[in-house]
C-alpha positions as protocol buffer text, in pm:
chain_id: "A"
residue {
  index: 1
  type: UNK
  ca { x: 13142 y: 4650 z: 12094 }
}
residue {
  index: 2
  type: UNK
  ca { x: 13259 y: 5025 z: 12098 }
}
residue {
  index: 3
  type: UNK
  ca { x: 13174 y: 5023 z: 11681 }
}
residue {
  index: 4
  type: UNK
  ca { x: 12869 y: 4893 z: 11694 }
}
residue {
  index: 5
  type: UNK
  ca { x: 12755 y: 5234 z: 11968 }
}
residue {
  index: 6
  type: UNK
  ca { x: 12952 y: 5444 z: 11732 }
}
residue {
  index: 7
  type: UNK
  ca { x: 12813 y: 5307 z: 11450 }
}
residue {
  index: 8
  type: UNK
  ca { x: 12458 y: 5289 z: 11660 }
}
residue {
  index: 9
  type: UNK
  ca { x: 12566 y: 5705 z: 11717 }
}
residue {
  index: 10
  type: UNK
  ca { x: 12623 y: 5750 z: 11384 }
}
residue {
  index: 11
  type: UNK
  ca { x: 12296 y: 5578 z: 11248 }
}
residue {
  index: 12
  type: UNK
  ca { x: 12090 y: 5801 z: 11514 }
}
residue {
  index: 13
  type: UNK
  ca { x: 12253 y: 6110 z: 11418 }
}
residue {
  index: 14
  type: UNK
  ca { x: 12192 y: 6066 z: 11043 }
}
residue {
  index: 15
  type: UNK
  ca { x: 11821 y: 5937 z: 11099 }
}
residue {
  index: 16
  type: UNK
  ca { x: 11736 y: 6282 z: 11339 }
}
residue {
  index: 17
  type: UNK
  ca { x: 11897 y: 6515 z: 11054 }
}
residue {
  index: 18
  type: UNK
  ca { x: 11703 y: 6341 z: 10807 }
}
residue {
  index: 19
  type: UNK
  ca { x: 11359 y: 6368 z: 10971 }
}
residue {
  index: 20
  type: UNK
  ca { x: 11464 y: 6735 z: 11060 }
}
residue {
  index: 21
  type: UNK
  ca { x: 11560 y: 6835 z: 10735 }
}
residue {
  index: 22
  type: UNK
  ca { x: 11257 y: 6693 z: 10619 }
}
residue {
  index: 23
  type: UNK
  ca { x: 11017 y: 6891 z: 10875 }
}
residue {
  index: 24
  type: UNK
  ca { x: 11185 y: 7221 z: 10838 }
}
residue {
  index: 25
  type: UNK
  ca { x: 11247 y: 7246 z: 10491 }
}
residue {
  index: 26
  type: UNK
  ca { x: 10890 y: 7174 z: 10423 }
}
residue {
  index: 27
  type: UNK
  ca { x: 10765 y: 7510 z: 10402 }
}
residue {
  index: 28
  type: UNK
  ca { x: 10989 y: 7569 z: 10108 }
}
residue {
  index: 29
  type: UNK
  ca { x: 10877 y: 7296 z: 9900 }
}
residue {
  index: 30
  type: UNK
  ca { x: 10503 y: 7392 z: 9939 }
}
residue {
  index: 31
  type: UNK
  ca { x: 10626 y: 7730 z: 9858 }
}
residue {
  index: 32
  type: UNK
  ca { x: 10810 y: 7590 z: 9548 }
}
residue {
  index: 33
  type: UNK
  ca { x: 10570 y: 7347 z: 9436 }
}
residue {
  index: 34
  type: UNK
  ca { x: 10294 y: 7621 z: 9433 }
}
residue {
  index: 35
  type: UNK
  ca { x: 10531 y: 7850 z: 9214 }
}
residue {
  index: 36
  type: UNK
  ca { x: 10594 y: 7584 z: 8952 }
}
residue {
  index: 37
  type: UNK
  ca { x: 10223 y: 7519 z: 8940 }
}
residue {
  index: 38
  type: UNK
  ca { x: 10162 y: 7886 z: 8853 }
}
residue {
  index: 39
  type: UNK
  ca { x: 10487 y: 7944 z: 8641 }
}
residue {
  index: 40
  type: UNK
  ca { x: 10313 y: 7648 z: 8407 }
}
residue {
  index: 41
  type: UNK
  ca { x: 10011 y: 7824 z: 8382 }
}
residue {
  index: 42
  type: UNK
  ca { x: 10003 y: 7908 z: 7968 }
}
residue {
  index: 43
  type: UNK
  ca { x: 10103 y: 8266 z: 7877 }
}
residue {
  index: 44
  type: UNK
  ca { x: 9839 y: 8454 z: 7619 }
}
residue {
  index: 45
  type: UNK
  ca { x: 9980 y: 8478 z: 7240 }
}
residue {
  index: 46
  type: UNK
  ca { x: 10238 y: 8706 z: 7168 }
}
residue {
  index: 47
  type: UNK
  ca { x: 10378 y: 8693 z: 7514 }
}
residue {
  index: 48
  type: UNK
  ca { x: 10675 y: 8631 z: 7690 }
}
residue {
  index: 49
  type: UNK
  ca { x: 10858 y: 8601 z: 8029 }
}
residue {
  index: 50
  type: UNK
  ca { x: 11103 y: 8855 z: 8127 }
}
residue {
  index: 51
  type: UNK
  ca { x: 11128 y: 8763 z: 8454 }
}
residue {
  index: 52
  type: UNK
  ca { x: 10983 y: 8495 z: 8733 }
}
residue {
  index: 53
  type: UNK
  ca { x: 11073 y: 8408 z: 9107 }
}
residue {
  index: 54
  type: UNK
  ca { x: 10910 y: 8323 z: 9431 }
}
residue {
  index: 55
  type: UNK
  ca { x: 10979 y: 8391 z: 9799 }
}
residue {
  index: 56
  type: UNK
  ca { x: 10751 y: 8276 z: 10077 }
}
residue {
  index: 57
  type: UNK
  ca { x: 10722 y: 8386 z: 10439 }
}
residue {
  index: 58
  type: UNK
  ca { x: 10482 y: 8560 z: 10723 }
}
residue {
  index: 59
  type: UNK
  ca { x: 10534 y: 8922 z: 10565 }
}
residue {
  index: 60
  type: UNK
  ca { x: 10295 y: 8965 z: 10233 }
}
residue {
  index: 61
  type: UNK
  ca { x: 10046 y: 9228 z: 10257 }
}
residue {
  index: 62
  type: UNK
  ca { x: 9820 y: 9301 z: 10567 }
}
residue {
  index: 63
  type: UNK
  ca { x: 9950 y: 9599 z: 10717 }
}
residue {
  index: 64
  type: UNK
  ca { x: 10195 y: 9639 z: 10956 }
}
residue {
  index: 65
  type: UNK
  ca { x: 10210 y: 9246 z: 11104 }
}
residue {
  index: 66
  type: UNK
  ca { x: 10240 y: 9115 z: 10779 }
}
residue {
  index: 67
  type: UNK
  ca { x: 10020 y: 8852 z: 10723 }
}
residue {
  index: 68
  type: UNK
  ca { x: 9925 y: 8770 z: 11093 }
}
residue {
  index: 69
  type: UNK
  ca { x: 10187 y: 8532 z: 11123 }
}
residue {
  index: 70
  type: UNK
  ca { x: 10070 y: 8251 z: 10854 }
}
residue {
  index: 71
  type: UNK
  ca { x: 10321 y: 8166 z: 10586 }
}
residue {
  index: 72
  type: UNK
  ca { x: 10267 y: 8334 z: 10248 }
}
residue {
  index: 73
  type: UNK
  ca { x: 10411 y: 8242 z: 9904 }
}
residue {
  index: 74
  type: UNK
  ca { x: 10380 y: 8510 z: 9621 }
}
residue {
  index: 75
  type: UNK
  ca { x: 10509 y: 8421 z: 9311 }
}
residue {
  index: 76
  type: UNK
  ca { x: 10558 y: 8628 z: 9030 }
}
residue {
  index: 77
  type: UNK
  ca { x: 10649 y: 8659 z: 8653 }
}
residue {
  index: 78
  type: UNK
  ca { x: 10732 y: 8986 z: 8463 }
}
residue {
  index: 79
  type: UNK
  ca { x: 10584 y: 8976 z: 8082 }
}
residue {
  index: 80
  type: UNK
  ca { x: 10616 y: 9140 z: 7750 }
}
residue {
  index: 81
  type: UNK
  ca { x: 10323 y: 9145 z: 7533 }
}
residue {
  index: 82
  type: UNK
  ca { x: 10159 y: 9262 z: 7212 }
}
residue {
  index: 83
  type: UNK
  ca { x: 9862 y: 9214 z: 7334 }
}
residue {
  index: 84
  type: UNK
  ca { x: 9637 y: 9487 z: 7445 }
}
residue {
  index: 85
  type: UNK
  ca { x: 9579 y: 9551 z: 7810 }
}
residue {
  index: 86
  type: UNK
  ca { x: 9237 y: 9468 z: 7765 }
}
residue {
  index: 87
  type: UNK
  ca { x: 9293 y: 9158 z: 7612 }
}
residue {
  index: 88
  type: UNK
  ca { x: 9557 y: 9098 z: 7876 }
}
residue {
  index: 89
  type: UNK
  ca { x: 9336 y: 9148 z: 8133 }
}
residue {
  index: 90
  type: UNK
  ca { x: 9092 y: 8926 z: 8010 }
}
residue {
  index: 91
  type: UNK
  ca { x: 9286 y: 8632 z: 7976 }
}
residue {
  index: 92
  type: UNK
  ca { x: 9416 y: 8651 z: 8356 }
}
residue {
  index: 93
  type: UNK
  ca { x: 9105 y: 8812 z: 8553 }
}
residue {
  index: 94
  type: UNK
  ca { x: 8956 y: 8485 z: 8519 }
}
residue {
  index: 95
  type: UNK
  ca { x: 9154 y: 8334 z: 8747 }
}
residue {
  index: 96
  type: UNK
  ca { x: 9193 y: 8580 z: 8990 }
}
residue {
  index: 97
  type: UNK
  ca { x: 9586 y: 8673 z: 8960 }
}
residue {
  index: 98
  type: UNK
  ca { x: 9717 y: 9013 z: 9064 }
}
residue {
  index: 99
  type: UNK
  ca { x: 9762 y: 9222 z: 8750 }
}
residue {
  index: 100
  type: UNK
  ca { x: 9952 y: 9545 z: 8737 }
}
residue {
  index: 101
  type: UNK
  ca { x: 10043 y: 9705 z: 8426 }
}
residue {
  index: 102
  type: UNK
  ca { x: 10383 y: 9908 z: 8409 }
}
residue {
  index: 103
  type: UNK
  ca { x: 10378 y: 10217 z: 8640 }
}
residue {
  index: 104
  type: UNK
  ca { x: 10089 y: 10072 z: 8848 }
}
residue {
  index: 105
  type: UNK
  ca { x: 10308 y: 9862 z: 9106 }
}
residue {
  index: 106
  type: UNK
  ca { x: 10577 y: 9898 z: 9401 }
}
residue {
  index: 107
  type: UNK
  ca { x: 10849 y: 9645 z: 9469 }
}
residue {
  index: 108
  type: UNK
  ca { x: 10803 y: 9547 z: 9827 }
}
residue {
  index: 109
  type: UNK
  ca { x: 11093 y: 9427 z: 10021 }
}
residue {
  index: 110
  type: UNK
  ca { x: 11138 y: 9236 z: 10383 }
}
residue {
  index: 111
  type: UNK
  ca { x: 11399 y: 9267 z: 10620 }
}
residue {
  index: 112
  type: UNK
  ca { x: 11522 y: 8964 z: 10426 }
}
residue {
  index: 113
  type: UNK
  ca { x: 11524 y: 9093 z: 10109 }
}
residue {
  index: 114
  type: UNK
  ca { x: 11220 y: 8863 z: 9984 }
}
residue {
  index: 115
  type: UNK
  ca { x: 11048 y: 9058 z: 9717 }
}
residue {
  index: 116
  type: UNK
  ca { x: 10669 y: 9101 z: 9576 }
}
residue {
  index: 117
  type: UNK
  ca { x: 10433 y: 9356 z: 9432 }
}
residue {
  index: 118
  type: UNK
  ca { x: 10185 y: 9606 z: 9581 }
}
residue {
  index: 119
  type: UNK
  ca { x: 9995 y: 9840 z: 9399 }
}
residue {
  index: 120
  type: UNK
  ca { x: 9712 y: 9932 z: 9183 }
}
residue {
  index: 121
  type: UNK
  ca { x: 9571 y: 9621 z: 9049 }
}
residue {
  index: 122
  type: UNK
  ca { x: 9411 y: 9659 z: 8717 }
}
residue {
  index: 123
  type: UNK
  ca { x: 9053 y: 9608 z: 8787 }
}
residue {
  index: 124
  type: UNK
  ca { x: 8945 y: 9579 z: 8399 }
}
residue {
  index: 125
  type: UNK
  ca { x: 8841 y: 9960 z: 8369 }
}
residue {
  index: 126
  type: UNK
  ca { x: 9046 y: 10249 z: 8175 }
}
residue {
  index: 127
  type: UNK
  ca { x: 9256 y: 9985 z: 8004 }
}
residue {
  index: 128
  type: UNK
  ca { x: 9381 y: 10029 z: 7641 }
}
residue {
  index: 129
  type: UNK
  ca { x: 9203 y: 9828 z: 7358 }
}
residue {
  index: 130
  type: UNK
  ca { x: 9515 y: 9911 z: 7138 }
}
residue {
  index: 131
  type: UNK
  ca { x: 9766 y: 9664 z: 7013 }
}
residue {
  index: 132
  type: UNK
  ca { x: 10149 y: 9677 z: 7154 }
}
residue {
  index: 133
  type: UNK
  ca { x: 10286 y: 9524 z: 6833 }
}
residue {
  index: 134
  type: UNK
  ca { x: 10558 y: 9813 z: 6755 }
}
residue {
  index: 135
  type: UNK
  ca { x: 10649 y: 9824 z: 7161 }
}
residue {
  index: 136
  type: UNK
  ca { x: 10516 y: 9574 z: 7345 }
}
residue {
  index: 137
  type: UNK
  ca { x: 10424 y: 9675 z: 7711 }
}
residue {
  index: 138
  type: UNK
  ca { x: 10518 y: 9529 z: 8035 }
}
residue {
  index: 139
  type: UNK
  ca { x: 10336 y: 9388 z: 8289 }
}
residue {
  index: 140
  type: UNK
  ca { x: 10328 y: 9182 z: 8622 }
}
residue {
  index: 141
  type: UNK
  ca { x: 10125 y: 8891 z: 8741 }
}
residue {
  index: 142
  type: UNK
  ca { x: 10116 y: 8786 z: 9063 }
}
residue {
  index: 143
  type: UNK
  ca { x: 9967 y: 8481 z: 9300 }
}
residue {
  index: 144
  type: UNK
  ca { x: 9929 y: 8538 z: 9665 }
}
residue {
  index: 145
  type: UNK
  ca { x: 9847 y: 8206 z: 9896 }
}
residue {
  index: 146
  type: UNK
  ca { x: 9817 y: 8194 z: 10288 }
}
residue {
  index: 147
  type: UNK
  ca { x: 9934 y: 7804 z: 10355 }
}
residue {
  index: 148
  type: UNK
  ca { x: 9990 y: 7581 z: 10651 }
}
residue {
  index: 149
  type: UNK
  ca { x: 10187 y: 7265 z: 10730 }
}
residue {
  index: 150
  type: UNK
  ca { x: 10125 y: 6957 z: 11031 }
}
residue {
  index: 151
  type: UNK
  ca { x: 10467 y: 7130 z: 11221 }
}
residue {
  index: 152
  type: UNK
  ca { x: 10386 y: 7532 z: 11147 }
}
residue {
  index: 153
  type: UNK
  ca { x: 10302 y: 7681 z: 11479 }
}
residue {
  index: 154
  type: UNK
  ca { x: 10184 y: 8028 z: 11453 }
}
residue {
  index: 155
  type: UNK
  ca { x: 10260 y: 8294 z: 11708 }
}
């Protein structure tokens, strides 16, 4: 009788930190799953990734509270390109990422250490026509989405 309760314990115990690391990791996988979607989005000719990464949290953009308390995932990806900045800037206005050419950014950092980018985003004037090929430039591109969950609970 006493190993069937502790085995009855045991059962319990594994079925609550299941559920629990279910609900409280879900945030992350949202976060993650959003990422991957835009880290698959197809780079322009010519172009290549220097750098990518994610974070998510409550403290991207919107002044001093952050983002009013809803989660946030920004993901990002550093590129190299021959392209122009014009041309650049073409291919991702359309759908509506953050753009900043080299110089036009600032690295923003949380308490945490969770990074993402502020700054001048290129708005499609006073950009170059002229071809990188000889030194291609640097750039960032950036995605920025407020998300909920059934067990978020906002203060």
């Amino acid at each position: 009788m006493n190993k069937f309760k502790l085995l009855s314990i045991c059962l319990v115990l594994i079925g609550i930190s299941s559920l629990s690391y279910y609900i409280f990791g879900q945030e992350h996988r949202y976060a993650k799953r959003y990422a991957y979607h835009f880290f698959d989005y197809p780079l322009p000719q010519k172009t290549k990734v220097i750098e990518k990464d994610f974070n998510h949290g409550v403290l991207y953009g919107g002044g001093p509270w952050g983002s009013g308390g809803r989660p946030t995932v920004a993901a990002y990806m550093k590129l190299s390109s021959e392209l122009s900045q014009k041309e650049i800037f073409n291919y991702y206005h359309k759908n509506r990422f953050e753009l900043y050419f080299d110089g036009d950014e600032t690295i923003e950092k949380s308490s945490k250490g969770k990074i993402w980018y502020e700054g001048e985003n290129a708005t499609g004037e006073n950009l170059s026509n002229k071809r990188n090929k000889e030194t291609p430039i640097q750039f960032i591109v950036q995605s920025r989405k407020e998300f909920s969950y059934p067990f978020f609970i906002s203060f």
